[in-house]
Structure formats: C-alpha cells, structure tokens
C-alpha positions as CSV (number, residue, x, y, z in Angstrom):
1,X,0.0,0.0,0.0
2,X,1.4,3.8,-0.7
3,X,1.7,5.7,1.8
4,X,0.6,9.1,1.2
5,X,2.4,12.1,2.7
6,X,-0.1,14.5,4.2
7,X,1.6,18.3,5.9
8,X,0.1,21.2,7.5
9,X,-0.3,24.7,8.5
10,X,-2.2,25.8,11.5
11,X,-1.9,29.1,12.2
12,X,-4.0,31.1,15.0
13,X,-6.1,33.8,13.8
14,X,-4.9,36.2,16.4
15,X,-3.4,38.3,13.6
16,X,-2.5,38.8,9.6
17,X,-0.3,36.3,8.5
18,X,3.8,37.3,8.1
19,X,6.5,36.7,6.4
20,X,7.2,33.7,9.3
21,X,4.1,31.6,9.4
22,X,3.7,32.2,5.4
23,X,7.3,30.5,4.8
24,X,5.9,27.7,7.3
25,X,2.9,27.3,5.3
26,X,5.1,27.6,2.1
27,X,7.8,24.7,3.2
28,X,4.4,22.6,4.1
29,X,2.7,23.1,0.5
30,X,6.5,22.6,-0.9
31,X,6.8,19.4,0.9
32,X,3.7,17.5,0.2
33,X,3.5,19.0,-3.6
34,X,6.7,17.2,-4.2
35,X,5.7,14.1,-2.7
36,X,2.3,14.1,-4.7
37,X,1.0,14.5,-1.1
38,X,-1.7,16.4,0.4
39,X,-1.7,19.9,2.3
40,X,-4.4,20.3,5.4
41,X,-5.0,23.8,6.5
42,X,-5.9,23.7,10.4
43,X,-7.5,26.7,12.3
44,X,-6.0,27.0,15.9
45,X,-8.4,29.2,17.5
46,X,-8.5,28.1,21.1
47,X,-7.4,31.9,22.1
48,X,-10.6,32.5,22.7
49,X,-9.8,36.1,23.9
50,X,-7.7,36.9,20.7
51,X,-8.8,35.1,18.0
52,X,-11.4,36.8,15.4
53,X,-13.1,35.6,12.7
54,X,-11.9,38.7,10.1
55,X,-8.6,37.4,10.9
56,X,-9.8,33.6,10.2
57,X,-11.0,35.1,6.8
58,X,-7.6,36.9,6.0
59,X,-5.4,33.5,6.2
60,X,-8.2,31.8,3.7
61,X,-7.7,35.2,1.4
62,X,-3.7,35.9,1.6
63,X,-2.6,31.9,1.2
64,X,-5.2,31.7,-1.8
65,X,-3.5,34.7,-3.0
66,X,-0.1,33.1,-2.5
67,X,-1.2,30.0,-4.5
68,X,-1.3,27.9,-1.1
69,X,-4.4,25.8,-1.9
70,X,-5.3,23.3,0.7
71,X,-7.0,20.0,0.2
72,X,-8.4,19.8,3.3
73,X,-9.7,22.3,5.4
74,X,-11.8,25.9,5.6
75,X,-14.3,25.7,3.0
76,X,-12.6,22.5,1.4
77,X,-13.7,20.2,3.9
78,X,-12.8,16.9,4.2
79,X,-12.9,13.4,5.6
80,X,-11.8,15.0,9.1
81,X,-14.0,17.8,9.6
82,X,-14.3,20.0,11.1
83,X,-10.9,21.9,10.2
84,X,-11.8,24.7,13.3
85,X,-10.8,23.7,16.4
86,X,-13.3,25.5,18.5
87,X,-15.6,23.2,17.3
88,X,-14.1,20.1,18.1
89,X,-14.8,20.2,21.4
90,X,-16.8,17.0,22.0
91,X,-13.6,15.2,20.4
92,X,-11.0,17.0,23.3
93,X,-13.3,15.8,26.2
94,X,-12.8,12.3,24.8
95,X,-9.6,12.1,25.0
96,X,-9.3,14.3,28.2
97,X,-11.5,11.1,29.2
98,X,-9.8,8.2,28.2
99,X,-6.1,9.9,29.7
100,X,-8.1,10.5,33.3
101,X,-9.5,6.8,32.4
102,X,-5.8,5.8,32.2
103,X,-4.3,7.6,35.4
104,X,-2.2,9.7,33.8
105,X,-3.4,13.3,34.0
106,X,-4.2,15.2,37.6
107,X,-6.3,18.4,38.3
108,X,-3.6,21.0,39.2
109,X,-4.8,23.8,42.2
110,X,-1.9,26.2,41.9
111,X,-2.4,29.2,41.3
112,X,-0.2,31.1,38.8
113,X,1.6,33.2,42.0
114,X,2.1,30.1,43.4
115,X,4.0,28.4,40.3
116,X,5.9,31.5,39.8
117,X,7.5,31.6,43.6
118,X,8.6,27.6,42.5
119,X,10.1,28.9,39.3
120,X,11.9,31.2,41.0
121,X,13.1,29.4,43.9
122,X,14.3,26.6,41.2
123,X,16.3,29.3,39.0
124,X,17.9,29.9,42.5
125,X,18.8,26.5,42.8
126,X,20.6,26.0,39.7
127,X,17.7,24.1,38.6
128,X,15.6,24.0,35.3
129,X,12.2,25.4,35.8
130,X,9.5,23.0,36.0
131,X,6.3,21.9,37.6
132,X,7.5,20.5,41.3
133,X,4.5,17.8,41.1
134,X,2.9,19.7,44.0
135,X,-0.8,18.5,43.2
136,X,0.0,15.1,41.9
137,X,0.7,14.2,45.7
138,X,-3.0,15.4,46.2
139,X,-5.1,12.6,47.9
140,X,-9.2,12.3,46.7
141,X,-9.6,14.1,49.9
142,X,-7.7,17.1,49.4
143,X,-8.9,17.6,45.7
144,X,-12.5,17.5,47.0
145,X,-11.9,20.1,49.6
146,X,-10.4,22.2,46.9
147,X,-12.9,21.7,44.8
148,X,-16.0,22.9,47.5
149,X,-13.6,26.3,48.3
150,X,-15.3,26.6,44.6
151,X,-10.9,26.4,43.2
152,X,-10.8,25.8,39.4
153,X,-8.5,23.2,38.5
154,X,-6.0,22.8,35.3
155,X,-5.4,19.3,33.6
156,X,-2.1,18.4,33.8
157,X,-0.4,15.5,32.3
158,X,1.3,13.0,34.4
159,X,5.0,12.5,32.5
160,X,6.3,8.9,33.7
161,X,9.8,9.4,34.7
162,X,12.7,7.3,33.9
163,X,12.2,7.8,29.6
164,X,13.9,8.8,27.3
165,X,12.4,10.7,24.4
166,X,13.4,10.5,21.2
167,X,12.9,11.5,17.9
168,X,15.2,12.0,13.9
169,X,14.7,15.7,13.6
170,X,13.9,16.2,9.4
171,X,16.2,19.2,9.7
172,X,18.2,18.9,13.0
173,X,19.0,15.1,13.5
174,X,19.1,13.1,16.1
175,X,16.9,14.4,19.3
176,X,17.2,13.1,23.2
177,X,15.0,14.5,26.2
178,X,14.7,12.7,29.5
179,X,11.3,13.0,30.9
180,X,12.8,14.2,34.4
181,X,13.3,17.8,32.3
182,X,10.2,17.7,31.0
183,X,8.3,18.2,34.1
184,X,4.2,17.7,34.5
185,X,2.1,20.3,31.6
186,X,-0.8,21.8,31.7
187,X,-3.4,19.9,28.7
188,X,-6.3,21.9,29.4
189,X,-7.1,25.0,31.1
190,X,-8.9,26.2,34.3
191,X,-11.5,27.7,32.0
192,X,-11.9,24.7,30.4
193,X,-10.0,25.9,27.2
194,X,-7.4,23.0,25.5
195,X,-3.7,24.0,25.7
196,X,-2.1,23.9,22.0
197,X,0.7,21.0,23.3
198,X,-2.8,18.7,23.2
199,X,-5.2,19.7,20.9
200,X,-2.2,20.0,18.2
201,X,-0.9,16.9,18.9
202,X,-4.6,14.9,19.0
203,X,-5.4,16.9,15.6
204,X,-2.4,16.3,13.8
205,X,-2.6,12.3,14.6
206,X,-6.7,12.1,13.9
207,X,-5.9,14.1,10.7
208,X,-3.9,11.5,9.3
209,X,-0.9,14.2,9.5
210,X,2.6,12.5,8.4
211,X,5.3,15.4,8.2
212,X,5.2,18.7,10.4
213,X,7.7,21.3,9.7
214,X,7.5,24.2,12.1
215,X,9.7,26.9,13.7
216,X,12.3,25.9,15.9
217,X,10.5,27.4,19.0
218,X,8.3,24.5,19.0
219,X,11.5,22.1,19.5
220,X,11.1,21.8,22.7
221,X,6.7,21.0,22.3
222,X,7.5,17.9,20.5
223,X,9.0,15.8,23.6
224,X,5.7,16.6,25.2
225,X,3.4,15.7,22.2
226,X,5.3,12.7,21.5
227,X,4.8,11.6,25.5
228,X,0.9,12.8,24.8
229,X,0.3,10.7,21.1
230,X,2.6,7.5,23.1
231,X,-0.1,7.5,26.0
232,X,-3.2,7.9,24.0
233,X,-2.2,5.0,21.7
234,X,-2.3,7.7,18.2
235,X,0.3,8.0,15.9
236,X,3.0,10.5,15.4
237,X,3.8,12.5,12.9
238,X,7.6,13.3,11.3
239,X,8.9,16.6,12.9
240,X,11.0,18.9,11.1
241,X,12.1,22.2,12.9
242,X,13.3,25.1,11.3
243,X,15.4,28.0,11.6
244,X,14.0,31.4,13.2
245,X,14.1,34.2,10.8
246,X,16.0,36.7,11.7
247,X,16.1,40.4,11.0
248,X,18.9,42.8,9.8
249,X,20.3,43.6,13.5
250,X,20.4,39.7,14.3
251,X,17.0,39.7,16.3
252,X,13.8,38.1,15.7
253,X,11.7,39.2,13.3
254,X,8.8,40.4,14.8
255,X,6.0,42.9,14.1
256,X,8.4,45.6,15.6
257,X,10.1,45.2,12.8
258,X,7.9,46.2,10.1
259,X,5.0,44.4,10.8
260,X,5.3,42.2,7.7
261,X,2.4,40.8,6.8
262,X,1.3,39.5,3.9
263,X,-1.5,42.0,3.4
264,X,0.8,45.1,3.8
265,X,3.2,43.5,1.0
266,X,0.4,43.3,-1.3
267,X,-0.8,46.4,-0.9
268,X,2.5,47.7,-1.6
269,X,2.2,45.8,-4.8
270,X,4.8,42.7,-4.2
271,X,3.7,39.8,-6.6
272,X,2.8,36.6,-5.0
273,X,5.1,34.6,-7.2
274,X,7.9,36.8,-5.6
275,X,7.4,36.6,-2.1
276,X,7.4,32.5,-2.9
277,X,10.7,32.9,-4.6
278,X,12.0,34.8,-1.9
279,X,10.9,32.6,1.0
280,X,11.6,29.3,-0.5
281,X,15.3,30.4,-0.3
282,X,14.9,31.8,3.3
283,X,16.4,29.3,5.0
284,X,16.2,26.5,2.0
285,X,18.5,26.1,-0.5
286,X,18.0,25.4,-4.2
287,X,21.0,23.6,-6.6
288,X,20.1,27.1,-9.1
289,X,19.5,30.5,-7.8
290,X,17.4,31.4,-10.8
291,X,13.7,32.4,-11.4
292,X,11.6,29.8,-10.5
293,X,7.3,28.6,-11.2
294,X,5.3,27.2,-8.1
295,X,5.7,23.9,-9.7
296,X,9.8,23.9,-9.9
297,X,10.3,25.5,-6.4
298,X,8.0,22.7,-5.2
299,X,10.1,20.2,-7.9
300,X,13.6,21.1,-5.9
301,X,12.6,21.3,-2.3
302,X,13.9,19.0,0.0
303,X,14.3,19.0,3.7
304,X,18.1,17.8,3.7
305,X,18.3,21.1,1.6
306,X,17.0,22.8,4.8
307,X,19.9,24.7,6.9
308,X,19.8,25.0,11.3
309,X,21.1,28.5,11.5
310,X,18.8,31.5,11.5
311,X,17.2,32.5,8.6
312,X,18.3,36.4,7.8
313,X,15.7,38.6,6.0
314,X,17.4,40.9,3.7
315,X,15.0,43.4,1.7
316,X,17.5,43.9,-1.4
317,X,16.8,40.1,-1.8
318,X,13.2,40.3,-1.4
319,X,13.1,43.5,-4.0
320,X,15.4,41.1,-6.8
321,X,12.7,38.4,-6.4
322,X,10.1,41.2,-6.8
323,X,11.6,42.6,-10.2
324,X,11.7,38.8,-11.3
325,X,8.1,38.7,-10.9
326,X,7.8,41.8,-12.7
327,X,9.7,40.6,-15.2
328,X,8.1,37.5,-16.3
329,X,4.6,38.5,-15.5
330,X,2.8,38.4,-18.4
331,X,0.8,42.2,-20.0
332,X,-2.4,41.4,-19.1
333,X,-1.5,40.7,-15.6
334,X,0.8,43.2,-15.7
335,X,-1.4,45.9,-16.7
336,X,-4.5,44.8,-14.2
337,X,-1.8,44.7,-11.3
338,X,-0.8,48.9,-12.1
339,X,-3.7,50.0,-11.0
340,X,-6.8,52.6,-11.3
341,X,-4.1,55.7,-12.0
342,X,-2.6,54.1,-14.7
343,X,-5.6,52.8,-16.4
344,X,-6.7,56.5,-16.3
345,X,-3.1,57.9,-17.7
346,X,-2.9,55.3,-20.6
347,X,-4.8,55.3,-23.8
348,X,-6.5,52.1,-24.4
349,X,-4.4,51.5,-27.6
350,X,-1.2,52.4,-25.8
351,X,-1.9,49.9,-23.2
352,X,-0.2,46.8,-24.5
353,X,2.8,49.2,-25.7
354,X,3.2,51.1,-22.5
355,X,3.2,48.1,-20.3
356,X,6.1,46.5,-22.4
357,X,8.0,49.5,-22.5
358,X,8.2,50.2,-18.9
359,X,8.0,46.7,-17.4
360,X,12.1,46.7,-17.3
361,X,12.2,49.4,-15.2
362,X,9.6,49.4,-12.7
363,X,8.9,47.2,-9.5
364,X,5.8,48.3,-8.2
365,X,2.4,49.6,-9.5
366,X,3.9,53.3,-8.2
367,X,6.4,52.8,-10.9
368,X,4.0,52.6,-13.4
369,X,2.2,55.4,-12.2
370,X,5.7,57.2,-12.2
371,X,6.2,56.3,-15.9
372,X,2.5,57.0,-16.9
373,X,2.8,60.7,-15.6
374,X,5.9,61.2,-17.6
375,X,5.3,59.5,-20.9
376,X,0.9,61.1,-20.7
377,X,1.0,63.5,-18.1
378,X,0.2,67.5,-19.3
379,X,2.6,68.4,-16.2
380,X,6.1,67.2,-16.9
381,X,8.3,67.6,-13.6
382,X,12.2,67.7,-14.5
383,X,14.5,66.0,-12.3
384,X,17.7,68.5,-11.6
385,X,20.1,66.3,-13.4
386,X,18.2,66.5,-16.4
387,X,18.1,70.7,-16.2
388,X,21.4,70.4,-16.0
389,X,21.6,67.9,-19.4
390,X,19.4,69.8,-20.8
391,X,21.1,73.2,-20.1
392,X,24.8,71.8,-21.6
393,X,22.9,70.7,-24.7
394,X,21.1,73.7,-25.1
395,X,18.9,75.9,-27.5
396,X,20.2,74.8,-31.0
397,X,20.4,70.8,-30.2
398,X,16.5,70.9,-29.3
399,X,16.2,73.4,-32.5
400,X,17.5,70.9,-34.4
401,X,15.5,67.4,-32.5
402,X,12.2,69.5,-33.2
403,X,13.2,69.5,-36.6
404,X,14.3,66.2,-37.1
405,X,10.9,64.9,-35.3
406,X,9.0,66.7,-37.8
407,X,10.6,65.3,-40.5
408,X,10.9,61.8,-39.3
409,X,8.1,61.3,-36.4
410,X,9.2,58.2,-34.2
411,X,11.4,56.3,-36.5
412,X,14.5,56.5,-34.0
413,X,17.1,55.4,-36.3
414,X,16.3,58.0,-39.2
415,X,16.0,60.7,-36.1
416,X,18.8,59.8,-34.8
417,X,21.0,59.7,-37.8
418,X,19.0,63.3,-38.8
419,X,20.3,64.6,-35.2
420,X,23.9,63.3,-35.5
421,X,24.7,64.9,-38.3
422,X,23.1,68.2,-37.6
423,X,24.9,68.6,-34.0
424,X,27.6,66.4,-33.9
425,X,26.7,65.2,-30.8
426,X,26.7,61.4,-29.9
427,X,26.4,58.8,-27.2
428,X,25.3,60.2,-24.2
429,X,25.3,63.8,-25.4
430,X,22.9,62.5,-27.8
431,X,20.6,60.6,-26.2
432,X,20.9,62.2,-22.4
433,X,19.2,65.4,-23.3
434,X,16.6,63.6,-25.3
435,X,15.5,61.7,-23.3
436,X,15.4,64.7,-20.4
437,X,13.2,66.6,-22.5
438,X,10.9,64.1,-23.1
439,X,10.5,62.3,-19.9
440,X,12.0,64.5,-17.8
441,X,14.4,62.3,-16.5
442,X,18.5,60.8,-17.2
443,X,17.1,56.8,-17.0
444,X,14.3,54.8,-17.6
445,X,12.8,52.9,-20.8
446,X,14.2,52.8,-24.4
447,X,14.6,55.7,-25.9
448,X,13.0,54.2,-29.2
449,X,10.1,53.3,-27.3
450,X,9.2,56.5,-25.2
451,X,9.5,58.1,-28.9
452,X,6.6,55.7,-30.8
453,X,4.7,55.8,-27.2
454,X,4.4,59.6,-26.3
455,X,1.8,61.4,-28.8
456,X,3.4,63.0,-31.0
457,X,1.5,66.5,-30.0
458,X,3.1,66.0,-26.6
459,X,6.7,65.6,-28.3
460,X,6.7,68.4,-30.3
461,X,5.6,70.4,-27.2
462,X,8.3,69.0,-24.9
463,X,11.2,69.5,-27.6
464,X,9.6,73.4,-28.3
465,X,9.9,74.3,-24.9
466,X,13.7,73.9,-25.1
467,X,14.4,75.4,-28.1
C-alpha cells in the first residue's frame, strides 16, 4: 500500500499572516507538492480572547493569494472535519477522558503566583524550571476540599519518569530529552479551554498528518506531544524544525520590525510569485538560484536542503525576487496589477505598448504610475540632473531634434541619424538630453520606445519648450 504524505499549516487567527508563518505554510505546501501528497489547512483558535473571525478570513484570502491551496480544510472540507478547532470540542473531552481513564493526568490547584515563587526558587537552585508535582501528591480528599472552596482546577499530564524521548529531527537530526526535564504540563485550562501542546498533537494524529515542519520554537513541544500521542495510543507525525528568521540587527523578526504581513506586502504591490521565490530560499537552498514557477520551487525542495542557522531577511533580496516577478509577469496581468491611476493615464491603444516599454524598469504599480505621468501626463516635472543635461545641450540641439521629429516622427534610427549629423553630438550627449526633454528624467525605458509611445502633439511640445 502507498503511503501518502499528508503536511500542515495551523496558524491562530490572532493576527494577519507574516512573512514567518507564510514561509511555514510555504515549506508545508512545498513538501507534500513534491511528494504528490496532500496539504491540510488547520484553524487554531483556542485563544478565545484573541482570535477573530476577520482574521480567520484573511489567512483563507492571503494563502489563496499566494497559491497555497489546501486540500483539506476551511471551505474544502474533508474526511476529518471540522478543520476549526473551536468546534471540536466533544472530540478533546474524549480524549481528556480516556487519559483521566488511564491515570495519567491530575487536576492542578496552583495558582499562577504560586507556580511563579517555585520557578523562581528553582532558578535559585541552579535548577531547570518545572512543575514540582505539587498536586499530583493530592489525595481524593484534598482535591475534594479544593474543589467545595469553589478552586478551578488545570489538567495536567502525568509525564512517567525514567524515559527517554526520542525523535530524527527532518532538519536537525538526532533528538534526546529525558522526561525528568520535562516536568508535569498543563493539557487543558482552568477555564476549560485545551492548551495547544494537546489539541495539536490529537489533531495532527486524527488528521492522518505525516510530516510537520514548524519553527524551531516549538522544539522543545515535541518531547511533550510525542509523550501525549505515546499515552493515547495515536500515531506520530515526522517533525522537522526550522530555523527562526531573523532580521537585519540579528534579532527576531517580529512585528516591531515592520509588521510584515502579507496583506501590507500586497498592498505595496509585491507579486505573490515573488514573495514564494523569496521565501523558498529563506532558509532553503536550491541547486540554481534562478527564477523559478510554483511547480519547480516545489520540484527542488527538499528538507536535507533545509539549513539549522537563523534564517536572515534581507530586503535587497526580497526586492530582486520582486523585479523577477515583474519581469516574467505576463501584459495582461501586468497591466491589471498597475492599478486605477494608470488605467486612467494610458490610452486604451497604448496599453499593450506602455506596459512592455516600462516593465524593465519598474517594481511596483507606483512605478508605473511614475512612468504614466511622464510619458501622458500635461505636467512634466524635471529632475535637476536633467536641467542640467538639458542646459549643456542647449537651445540649438533641441532646435535641431524638433526639426528632425517633424521630419521623421518616431522612426529612431532615421531621427537619430537626422540629429547626429546636424549637431555632432553622440552617445550620451545624444541621447541624455533627449530623453530629459521628453520624460523629464537621465534613466528609464528605451529611448526608441518613449519616442513611438508619447503622442506625438506631446513631443513636439516638450522638444519646443527647449528650443
């Protein structure tokens, strides 16, 4: 029988997704496209306080945007619905049961002062901080008493001491944890509400999940979950735990640094196709550091490929990735993705011509507006290096361009040849003041093209007013 390889992503809808849980959910879709596999999205909203449902609706909208399509999940649905885990309630409490049913989990008393003074008198030690057992030593008697003083309890698990946990890491090797370090957890709250160490584990092993890769923050949950999946007799997924990303001072990347989420980064008009390129390398690496589809970043991902240290996010990177996806987006896309200024700027029967003359030089729909202003705009602003170009040149060159425009409209080479022989002038001194006068800047598109694009009204006028 095949066994089918079957990844996740289950992010909290606390908040819009960022550049970190995106590249998880990335090197999840990666992984079980190139196994033929399946992808499971998973919505962890047991934060009941936090968690919103505009925020559940803005993972389903940026990972469709991405190209992240799940095959089970949100609005897919599945063979394991629901895919929400505030509504699998009834399926927690059974397991709850049958781990009480077993022995191994307690109702913990403590209050949260309480387990702070035993941190903190542990730290003193020279100790590892961890739950002293306190209430597990609780006879039926004492519980019962607590319970009429109208205490709430926590769950906590009951880890057997004396083990040895371990696991193959998919990224980091080898992995050992006695259970003396572990220490008792906490499984469900004294509200009521499941702790993520449980409901993750229980989900990901009713879901049929077989690879995990998440951050390596969660290193440290697996010995737990592991213990958890061993008691309940369910089976355990592959873990793979990967590198934090860093940002340009060496700290975490966090929302104080930017807040980059996805949403913000297409507003500013990234392309999806770029922030894939860019993220399948942050912390992956690919044999060729070239342009690549969804289907050949998927093709050449593999976890061995997968480095331990941190991550670093560089912008000049993610900016390269962005003109790559500029540069092989196709017209039509290209011209939809400019925007509502351009439209407005652009003739429709320049459209197709403007977009191919400035997609080498622009980035971002802003671009486009920039070039749209300058090449159809009434109002032509002139940098200060092109006053000064267009001051060396002066009167009689532009004398001389009008007149050679007349005569040959936007046929460059004839115009060119026309202006060369009237002035003299070549390279730079040529084709610098032109290209001032008529765009009002020293860079940017093909000459040859801004000449057949701008109307020839508009050319005339912008050549006149140097003369």
């Amino acid at each position: 029988m095949t066994h089918t390889i079957k990844t996740r992503f289950a992010p909290s809808p606390t908040g819009y997704l960022h550049l970190g849980n995106v590249r998880t959910a990335l090197f999840n879709v990666l992984l079980a496209r190139q196994q033929g596999g399946r992808f499971v999205l998973r919505i962890e909203d047991t934060d009941r306080e936090r968690s919103r449902p505009e925020y559940v609706a803005a993972v389903l909208e940026d990972l469709r945007w991405l190209g992240l399509d799940w095959q089970e999940g949100p609005e897919v649905e599945g063979p394991h619905a629901p895919y929400t885990q505030s509504e699998r309630t009834a399926i927690y409490a059974e397991y709850y049961r049958r781990l009480d049913q077993a022995g191994q989990v307690y109702p913990c008393f403590c209050t949260p002062a309480e387990l702070a003074l035993s941190r903190k008198a542990q730290r003193a030690a020279g100790k590892p901080p961890r739950y002293a057992g306190t209430c597990a030593r609780l006879n039926e008697a004492e519980r019962q008493a607590r319970y009429e003083r109208g205490l709430q309890p926590t769950l906590r698990f009951q880890v057997p001491m004396g083990q040895v946990v371990e696991f193959t890491d998919l990224i980091r090797g080898p992995q050992r944890f006695a259970s003396e370090d572990i220490g008792d957890f906490v499984i469900r709250r004294a509200d009521g509400g499941p702790q993520f160490f449980f409901v993750n584990a229980v989900d990901d092993a009713l879901m049929g999940i077989t690879h995990v890769l998440r951050g390596e923050d969660h290193l440290t949950n697996t010995p737990r979950q592991l213990l958890l999946l061993k008691a309940l007799q369910l089976p355990a997924p592959e873990y793979g735990h990967m590198s934090l990303i860093i940002g340009s001072d060496g700290g975490p990347l966090s929302k104080r640094a930017g807040d980059l989420s996805i949403r913000q980064l297409r507003a500013a008009g990234y392309l999806p196709e770029a922030l894939l390129n860019y993220l399948a390398r942050l912390g992956h690496r690919y044999e060729q550091d070239v342009w690549m589809t969804p289907a050949e970043l998927a093709a050449g991902f593999a976890t061995v490929q997968m480095g331990r240290a941190p991550a670093r996010y560089d912008e000049t990177q993610l900016l390269h990735w962005q003109a790559e996806a500029v540069r092989c987006a196709t017209p039509e896309r290209l011209w939809a993705w400019m925007g509502e200024t351009v439209h407005t700027l652009i003739p429709s029967p320049c459209r197709d011509d403007f977009v191919v003359t400035v997609q080498p030089n622009i980035r971002f729909p802003v671009d486009a507006e920039f070039w749209a202003q300058r090449l159809f705009g009434e109002e032509l602003p002139i940098s200060e290096d092109s006053r000064t170009v267009i001051a060396a040149a002066g009167s009689a060159f532009f004398k001389h361009a009008l007149a050679a425009y007349i005569e040959h409209g936007a046929a460059y080479q004839p115009l060119v040849d026309h202006l060369k022989q009237r002035t003299g002038a070549k390279g730079k001194n040529l084709f610098m003041p032109l290209r001032a006068a008529l765009t009002g800047e020293t860079h940017g598109p093909e000459l040859a093209r801004i000449l057949a694009l701008t109307p020839p009204e508009m050319v005339q006028r912008r050549l006149q007013a140097w003369c």
